[in-house]
N, C-alpha and C positions, 0 to 999 in steps of 0.2 A: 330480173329476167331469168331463165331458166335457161335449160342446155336444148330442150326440145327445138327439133329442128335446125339445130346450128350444127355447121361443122366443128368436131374436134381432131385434134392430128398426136397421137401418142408414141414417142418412139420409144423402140424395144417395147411393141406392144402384142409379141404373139406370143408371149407366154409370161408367167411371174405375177409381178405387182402391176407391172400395164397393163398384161390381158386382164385382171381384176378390173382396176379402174376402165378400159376399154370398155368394157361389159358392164360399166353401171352407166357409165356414159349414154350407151346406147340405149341400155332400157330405159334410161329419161329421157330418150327423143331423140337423141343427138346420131347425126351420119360421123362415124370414125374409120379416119382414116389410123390403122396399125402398120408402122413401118417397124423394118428389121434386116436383116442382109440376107436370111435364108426363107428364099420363097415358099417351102415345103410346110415349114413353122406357122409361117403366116397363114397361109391357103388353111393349113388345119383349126387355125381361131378361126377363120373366117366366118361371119353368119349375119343373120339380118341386121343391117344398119354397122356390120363391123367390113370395111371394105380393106383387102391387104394392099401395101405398097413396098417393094423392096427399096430399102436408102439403107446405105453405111454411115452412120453420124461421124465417122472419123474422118470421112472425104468427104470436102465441100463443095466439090460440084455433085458426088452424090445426094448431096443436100440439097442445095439451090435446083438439082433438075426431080432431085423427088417431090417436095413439097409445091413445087410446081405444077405437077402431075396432078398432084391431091387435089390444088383450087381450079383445074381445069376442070377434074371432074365433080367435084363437088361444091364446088364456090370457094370464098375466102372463108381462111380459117380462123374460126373468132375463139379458140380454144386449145390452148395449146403444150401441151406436157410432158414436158423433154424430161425422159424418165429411162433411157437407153443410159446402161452401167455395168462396169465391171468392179467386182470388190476380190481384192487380193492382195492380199498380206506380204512384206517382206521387209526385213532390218536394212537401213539405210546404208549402210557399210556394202552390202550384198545389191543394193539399187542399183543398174547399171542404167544410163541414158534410155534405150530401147525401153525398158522394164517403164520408167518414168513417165516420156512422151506417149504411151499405149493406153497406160492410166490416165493421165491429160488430155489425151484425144478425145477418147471415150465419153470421159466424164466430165471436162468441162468445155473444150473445143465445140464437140460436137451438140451441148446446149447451146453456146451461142451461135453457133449458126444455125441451128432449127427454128430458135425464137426470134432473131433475125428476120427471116425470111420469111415466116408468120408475122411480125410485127408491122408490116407495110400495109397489108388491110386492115388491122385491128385498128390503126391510125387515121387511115379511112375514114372507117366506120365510128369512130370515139366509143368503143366499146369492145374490151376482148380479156380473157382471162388465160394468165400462163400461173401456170403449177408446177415449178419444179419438184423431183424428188431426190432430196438430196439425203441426208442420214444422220442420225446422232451425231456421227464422227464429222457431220461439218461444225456440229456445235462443241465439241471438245476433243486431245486429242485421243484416236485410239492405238492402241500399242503394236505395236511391229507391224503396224501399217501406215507407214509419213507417206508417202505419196498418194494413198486413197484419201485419207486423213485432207490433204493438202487442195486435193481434187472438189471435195466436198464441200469445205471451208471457203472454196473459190463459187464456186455454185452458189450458195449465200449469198456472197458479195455482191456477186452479178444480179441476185433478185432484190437483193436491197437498193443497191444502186439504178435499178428500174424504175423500182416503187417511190423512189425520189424525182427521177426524171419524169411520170407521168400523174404527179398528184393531182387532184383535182381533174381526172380528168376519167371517160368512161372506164378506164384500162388498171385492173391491177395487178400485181406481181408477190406469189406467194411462194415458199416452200415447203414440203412436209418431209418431217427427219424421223424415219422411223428407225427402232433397233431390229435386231434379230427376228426377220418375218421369216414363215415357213414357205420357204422357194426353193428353187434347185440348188440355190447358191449357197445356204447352207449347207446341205446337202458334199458339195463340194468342198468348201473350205472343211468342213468335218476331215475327208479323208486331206486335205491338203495340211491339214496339222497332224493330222493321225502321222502323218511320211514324216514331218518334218523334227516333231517331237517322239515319235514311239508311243504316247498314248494311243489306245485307242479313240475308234470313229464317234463308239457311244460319248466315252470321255471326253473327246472334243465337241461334242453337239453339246453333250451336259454345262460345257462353260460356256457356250455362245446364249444357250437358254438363262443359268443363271446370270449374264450379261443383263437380262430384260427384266427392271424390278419389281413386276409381277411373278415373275420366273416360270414362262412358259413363250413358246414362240409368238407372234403375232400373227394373226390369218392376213392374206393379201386382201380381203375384204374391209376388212376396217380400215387399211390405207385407203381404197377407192371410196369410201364413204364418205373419209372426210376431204378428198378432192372433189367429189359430188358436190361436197357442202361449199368448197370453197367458189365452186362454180355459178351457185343456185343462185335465187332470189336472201336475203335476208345478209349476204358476206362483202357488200359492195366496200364497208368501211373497215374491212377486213385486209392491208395491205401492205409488203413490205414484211409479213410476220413468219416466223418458222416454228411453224406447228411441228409437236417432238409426238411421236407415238410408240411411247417406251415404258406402259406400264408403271411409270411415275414420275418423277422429277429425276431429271440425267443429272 
């Protein structure tokens, strides 16, 4: 089966690596719904077959009444890609509670209740594909970041532990870990090392870059391609795996 014509639902899909993937989505056919908290963001991706919804993945009745919203207006969602995340570095000593729970909401809270509440038509239907994006650093850990680190690692678990609950059956559950893609977010951790170390900004992109062992950034495209793939015709027995898009072996 292909995406044409099915609903997909991507959160944090109005800008980054979701509006990537949002936008291959659509131009294979698929109605996507792009959720995010800032109306303005969304409205700006907005475009044919990209429809916006404001949800906060960190609030779960923003959850259960957005994705709500989505299968009213577009049907159930047979595709679904909790990809709404914050990456932010800090030494555990310095972790405070707040700092913790913010990164946990975000990044693994708020997957499960998106795929949650997508999971009841998929069930349905005995057919539906969720794709998380989770990151290298769910597959090892990365440094002066344990709580993102820990966030991501959880994300994993949660899609394996899917992918074992619905074998055999039309529904599977994958994740892809990319390293260092070219998005705002580098962008920002650049100056948020720049502050914390006195390197500069080039200096800190230049290690996030050398992090990728092709050594250069990743486009947001090559993530969404290979969520494309995982969605297509040819990936059914594709399941349960965490595809690494890091320019070599992590």
């Amino acid at each position: 089966m292909t995406p044409d014509g099915k609903h997909a639902l991507v959160t944090g899909g109005g800008t980054g690596i979701g509006l990537a993937i949002a936008r291959a989505l659509a131009d294979a056919g698929a109605e996507v719904t792009i959720t995010g908290r800032r109306a303005e963001v969304l409205d700006a991706a907005a475009g044919p077959r990209l429809h916006p919804q404001v949800m906060d993945v960190t609030d779960e009745a923003s959850v259960t009444r957005g994705v709500a919203q989505a299968i009213a207006a577009r049907g159930p969602v047979q595709i679904c890609i909790p990809n709404a995340g914050i990456a932010e570095g800090r030494a555990l000593h310095r972790t405070d509670t707040e700092f913790w729970r913010r990164i946990m909401a975000t990044n693994l809270d708020g997957a499960f209740w998106t795929v949650r509440e997508c999971l009841h038509d998929m069930r349905r239907a005995e057919w539906g594909r969720v794709v998380a994006i989770s990151s290298i650093a769910g597959l090892r850990g990365l440094k002066g970041a344990s709580a993102y680190t820990a966030s991501k690692h959880g994300l994993i678990g949660l899609i394996r532990a899917l992918s074992e609950d619905y074998l055999g059956t039309g529904l599977t559950f994958n994740a892809v870990c990319p390293g260092y893609v070219d998005t705002g977010i580098v962008s920002r951790n650049a100056a948020a090392i720049s502050e914390r170390t006195g390197m500069t900004e080039d200096a800190a992109r230049a290690t996030m870059i050398a992090a990728n062992r092709h050594d250069r950034l990743i486009a947001p495209d090559e993530v969404a391609q290979a969520v494309l793939w995982l969605c297509g015709p040819g990936s059914s027995s594709v399941n349960g795996q965490c595809i690494e898009i890091a320019g070599g072996q992590v």
